[in-house]
C-alpha positions in Angstrom: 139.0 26.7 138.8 138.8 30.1 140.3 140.4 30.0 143.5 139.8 29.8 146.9 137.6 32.7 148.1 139.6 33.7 150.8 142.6 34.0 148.5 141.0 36.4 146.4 139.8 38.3 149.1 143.1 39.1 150.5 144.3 39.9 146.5 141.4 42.2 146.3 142.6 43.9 149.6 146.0 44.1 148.5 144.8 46.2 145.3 142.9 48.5 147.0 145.8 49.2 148.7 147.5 50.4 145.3 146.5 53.9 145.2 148.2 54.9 141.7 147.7 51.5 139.9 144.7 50.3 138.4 145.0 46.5 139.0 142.7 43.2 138.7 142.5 40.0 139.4 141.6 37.3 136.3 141.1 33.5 136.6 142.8 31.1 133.7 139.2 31.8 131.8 140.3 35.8 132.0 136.9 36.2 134.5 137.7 39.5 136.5 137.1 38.0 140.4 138.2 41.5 141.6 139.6 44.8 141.0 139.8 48.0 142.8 138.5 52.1 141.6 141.3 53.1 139.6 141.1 50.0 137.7 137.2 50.7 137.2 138.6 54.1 135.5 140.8 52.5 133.1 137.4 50.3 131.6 134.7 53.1 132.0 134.0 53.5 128.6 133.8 49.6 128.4 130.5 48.0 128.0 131.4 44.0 127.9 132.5 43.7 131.5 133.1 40.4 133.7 135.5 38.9 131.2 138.9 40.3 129.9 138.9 38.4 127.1 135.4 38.9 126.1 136.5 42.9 126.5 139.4 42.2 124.0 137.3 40.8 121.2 133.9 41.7 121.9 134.0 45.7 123.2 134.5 48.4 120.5 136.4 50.5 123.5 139.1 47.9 123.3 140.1 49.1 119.7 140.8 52.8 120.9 144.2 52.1 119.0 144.4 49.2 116.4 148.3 49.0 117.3 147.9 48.6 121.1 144.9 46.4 120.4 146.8 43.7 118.2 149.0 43.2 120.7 146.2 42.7 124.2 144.6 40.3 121.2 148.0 38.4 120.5 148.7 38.4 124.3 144.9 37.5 125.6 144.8 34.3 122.9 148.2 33.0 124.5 146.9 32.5 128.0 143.8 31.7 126.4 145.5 28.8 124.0 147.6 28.1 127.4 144.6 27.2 129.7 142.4 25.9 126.9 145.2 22.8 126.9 146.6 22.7 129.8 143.7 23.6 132.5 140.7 21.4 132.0 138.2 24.3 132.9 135.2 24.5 131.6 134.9 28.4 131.7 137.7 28.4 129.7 135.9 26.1 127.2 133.2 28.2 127.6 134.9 31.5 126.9 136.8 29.9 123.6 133.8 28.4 122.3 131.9 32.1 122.8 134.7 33.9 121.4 134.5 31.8 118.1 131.2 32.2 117.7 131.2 35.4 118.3 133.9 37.6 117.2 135.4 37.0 113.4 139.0 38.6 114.9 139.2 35.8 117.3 138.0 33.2 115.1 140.7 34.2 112.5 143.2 34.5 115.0 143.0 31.3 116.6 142.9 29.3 113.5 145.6 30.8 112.1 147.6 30.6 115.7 149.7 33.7 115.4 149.3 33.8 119.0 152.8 32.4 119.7 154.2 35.8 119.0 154.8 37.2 123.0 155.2 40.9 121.8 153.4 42.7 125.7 153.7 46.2 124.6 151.9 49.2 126.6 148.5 48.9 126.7 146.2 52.2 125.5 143.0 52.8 127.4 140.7 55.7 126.4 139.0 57.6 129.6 136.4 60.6 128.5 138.0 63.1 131.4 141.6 62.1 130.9 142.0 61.2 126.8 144.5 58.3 126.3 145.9 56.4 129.1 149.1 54.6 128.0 150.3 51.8 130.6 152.2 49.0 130.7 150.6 45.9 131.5 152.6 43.4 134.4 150.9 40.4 135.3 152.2 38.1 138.3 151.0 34.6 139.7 151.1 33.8 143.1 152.8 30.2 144.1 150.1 29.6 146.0 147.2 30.1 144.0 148.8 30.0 140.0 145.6 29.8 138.5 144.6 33.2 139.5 146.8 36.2 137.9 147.0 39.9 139.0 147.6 42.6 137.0 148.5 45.5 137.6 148.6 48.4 134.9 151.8 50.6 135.0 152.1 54.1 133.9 155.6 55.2 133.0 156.7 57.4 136.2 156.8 61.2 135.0 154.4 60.4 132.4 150.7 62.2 131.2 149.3 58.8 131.7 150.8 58.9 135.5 150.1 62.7 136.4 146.1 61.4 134.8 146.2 58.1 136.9 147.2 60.4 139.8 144.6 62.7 139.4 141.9 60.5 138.8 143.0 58.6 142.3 142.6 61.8 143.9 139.0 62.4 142.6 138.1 59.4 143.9 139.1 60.1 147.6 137.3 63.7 147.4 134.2 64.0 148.5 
């Protein structure tokens, strides 16, 4: 299920309204529905796109740091293993069934099922203008629509990964 349209639309507005924070919006299969500039930033040097878990396992931008990438891998395979049983959607089917053809991480991963382990840690994107861009990930449901999650990605306040966020929103609204 992917959620009402006019749902997302009014998630999708309220992210564009988030000037600092690069944010999405994912369905239980990790499909991106929407997401606003900043968030475009943070996945520029991605070239999987459409799918956030397919970008975990299947995009060599997602292993700027090995560390930082265990942990998105650990995290993305427990909402995966969540909605693979409890959902009864076929993109998630989908998704699983493409992820263990097609990446030997996932594949090992999943049958191994050390996804239990909820270790969220900050999240390290690489941009080509603004080097590493360390964040911390915060994903939220809405009561009315659970199947769809936002997330938004957090800079520390004060940080280089928040003065760089900053600046990159400011590029954007420049002519």
């Amino acid at each position: 299920m992917t959620g009402k349209p006019e749902f997302i639309q009014v998630i999708s507005d309220m992210i564009e309204r988030l000037p600092n924070t690069p944010a999405i919006v994912i369905n239980a299969a990790g499909d991106v529905l929407a997401g606003n500039d900043l968030a475009h930033e943070l996945f520029i040097e991605f070239t999987v796109r459409g799918n956030l878990n397919r970008m975990v396992f299947l995009d060599p931008a997602a292993h700027y740091c090995d560390g930082a990438w265990t942990s998105q891998a650990r995290d993305c395979l427990r909402s995966l293993r969540e909605a693979y049983q409890y959902s009864h959607d076929s993109a998630v089917d989908e998704v699983v069934s493409d992820l263990l053809r097609s990446s030997a991480s996932f594949r090992a991963m999943w049958t191994a099922q050390d996804w239990d382990q909820h270790d969220r840690s900050a999240r390290i994107f690489h941009h080509p203008e603004m080097g590493p861009l360390i964040v911390d990930e915060v994903r939220l449901a809405s009561a009315a629509n659970p199947e769809l999650i936002l997330i938004a990605f957090v800079p520390r306040p004060g940080s280089a990964s928040d003065d760089s966020l900053r600046l990159l929103a400011t590029l954007q609204v420049s002519p």
